[in-house]
C-alpha positions as CSV (number, residue, x, y, z in Angstrom):
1,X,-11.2,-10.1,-16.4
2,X,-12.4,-6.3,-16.2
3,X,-10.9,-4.1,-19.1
4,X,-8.3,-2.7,-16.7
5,X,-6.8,-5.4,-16.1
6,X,-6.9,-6.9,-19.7
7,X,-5.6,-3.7,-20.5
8,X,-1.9,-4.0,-18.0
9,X,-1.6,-7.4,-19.6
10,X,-2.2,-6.6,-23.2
11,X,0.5,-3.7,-22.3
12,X,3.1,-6.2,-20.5
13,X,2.2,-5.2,-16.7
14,X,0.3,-8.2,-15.6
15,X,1.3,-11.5,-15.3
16,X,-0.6,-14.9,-13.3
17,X,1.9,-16.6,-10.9
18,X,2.3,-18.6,-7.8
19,X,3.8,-16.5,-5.1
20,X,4.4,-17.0,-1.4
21,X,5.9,-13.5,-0.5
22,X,3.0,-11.6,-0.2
23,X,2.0,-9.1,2.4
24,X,-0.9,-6.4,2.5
25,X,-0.5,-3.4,0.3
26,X,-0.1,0.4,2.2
27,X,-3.6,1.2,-0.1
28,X,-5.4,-2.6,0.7
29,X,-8.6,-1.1,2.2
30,X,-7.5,2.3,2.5
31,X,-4.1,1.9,4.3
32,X,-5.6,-0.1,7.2
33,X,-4.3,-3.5,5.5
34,X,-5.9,-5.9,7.3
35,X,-6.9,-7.6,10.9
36,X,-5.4,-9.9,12.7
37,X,-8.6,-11.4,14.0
38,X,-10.8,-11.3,10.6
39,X,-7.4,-13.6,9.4
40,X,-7.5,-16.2,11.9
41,X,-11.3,-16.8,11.5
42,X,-11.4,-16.7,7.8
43,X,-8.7,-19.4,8.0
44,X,-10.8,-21.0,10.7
45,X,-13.5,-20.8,8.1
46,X,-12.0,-22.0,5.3
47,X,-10.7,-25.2,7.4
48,X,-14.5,-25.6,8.6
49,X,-15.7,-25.1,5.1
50,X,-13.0,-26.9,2.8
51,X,-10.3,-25.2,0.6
52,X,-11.3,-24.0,-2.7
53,X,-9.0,-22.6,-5.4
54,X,-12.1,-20.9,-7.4
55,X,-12.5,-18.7,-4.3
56,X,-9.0,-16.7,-5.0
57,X,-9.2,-16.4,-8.7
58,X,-9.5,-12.9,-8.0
59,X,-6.0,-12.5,-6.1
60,X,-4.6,-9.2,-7.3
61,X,-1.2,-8.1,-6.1
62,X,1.6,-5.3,-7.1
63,X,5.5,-5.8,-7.3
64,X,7.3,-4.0,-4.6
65,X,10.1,-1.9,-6.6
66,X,13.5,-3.0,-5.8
67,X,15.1,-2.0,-2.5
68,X,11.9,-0.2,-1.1
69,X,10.7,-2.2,2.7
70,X,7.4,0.0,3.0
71,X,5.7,-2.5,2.4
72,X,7.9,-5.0,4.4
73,X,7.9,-2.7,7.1
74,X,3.9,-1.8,7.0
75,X,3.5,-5.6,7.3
76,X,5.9,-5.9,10.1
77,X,3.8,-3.3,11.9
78,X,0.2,-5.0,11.4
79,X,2.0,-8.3,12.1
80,X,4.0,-7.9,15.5
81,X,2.4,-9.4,18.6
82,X,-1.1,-10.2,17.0
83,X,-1.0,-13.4,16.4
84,X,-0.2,-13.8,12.9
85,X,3.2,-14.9,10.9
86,X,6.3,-12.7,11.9
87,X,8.0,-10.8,8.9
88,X,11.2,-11.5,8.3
89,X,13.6,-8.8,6.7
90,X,13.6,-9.1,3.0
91,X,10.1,-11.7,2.6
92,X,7.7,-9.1,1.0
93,X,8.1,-8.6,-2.3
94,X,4.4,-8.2,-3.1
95,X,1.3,-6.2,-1.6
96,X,-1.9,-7.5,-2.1
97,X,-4.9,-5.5,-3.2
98,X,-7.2,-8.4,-2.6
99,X,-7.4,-11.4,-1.1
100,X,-5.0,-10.2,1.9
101,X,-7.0,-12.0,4.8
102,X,-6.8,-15.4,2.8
103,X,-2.5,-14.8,2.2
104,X,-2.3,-13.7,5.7
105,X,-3.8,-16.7,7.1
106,X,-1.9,-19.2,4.8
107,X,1.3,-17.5,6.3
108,X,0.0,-17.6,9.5
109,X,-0.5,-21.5,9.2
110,X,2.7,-22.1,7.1
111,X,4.5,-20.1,10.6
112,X,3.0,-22.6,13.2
113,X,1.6,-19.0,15.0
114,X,-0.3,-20.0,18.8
115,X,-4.1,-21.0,18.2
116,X,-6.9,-23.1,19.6
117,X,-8.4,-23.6,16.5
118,X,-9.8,-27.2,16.7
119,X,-9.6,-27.5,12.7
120,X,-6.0,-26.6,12.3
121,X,-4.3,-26.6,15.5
122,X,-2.1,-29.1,17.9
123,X,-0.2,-28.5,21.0
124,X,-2.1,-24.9,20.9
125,X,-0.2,-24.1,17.5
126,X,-1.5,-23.9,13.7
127,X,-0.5,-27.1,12.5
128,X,0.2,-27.9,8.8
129,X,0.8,-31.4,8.9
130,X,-2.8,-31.7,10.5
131,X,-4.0,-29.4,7.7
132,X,-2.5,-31.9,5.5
133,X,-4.1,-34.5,7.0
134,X,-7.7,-33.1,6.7
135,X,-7.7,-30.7,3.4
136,X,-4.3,-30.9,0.8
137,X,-5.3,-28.4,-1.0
138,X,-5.3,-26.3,1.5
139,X,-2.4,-27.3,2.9
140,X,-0.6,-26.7,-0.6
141,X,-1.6,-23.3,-0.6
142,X,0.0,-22.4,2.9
143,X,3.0,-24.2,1.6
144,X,3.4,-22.5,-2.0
145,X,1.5,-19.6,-2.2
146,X,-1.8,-18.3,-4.1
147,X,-2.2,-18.1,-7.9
148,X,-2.3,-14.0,-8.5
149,X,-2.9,-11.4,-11.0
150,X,0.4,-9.6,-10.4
151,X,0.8,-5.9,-11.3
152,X,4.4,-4.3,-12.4
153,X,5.7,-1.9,-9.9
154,X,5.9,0.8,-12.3
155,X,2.0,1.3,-12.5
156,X,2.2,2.2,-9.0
157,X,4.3,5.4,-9.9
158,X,2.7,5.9,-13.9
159,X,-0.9,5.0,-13.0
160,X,-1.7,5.8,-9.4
161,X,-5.7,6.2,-9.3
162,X,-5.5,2.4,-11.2
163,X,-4.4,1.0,-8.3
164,X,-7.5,2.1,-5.9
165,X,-10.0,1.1,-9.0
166,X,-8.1,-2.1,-9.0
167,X,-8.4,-3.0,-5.3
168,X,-12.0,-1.6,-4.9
169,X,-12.7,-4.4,-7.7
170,X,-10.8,-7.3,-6.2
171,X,-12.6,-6.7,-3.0
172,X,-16.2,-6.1,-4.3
């Protein structure tokens, strides 16, 4: 784990847990978040290639301080019309700094969204009971959720600049 990260757990402000509510972060690769089409074919991808748990040790994600939607509502933004898993009022709790494609396209499968994905797909949606069928573990994870590195809210506000170290790391 780098040193920055050892340092927010040594100090109480990083903790590893399953969680499903994630969305992209307003900084995950500079404010753009992410693409719709980069998150269907990385699930595509993944489906062609097999699931693999090792590949999303490095999921980093900050706590979205109580009562704030920007994050909610940045993800309702990148999400509407695209393709990709609706957001429903008061389901992102958590931005990601990395691993943001992977998240989206676990929420994307876990929401039955339209695709002709021949891996994942029936009756021109995502399916996960066909997921199940060919690759568990991968259908676990669109069902509960990645393992990630979560950050408190409050080094969003104390430690600013951390946050653009730690998601230029998580992505590298």
């Amino acid at each position: 784990m780098p040193r920055l990260l050892l340092k927010l757990a040594l100090r109480g402000r990083l903790r590893s847990c399953r969680v499903p509510q994630v969305g992209f972060d307003l900084i995950n690769r500079s404010g753009v978040g992410g693409n719709a089409q980069e998150v269907l074919l990385l699930a595509s991808d993944i489906a062609f290639i097999g699931w693999s748990t090792a590949a999303t040790a490095h999921a980093i994600c900050i706590e979205v301080p109580p009562g704030d939607k920007s994050v909610e509502n940045f993800n309702r933004k990148l999400c509407q019309d695209v393709g990709l898993a609706d957001v429903e009022e008061d389901t992102i709790r958590f931005g990601s700094l990395s691993c943001g494609h992977t998240n989206m396209g676990l929420r994307a499968i876990a929401a039955g969204v339209s695709s002709e994905c021949p891996l994942l797909s029936e009756g021109g949606k995502l399916s996960l009971t066909k997921l199940q069928n060919r690759d568990p573990a991968y259908a676990e994870a669109a069902q509960r959720g990645l393992r990630w590195k979560v950050i408190r809210h409050e080094v969003r506000s104390r430690f600013p600049k951390a946050l653009d170290v730690i998601q230029a790391i998580g992505t590298a």
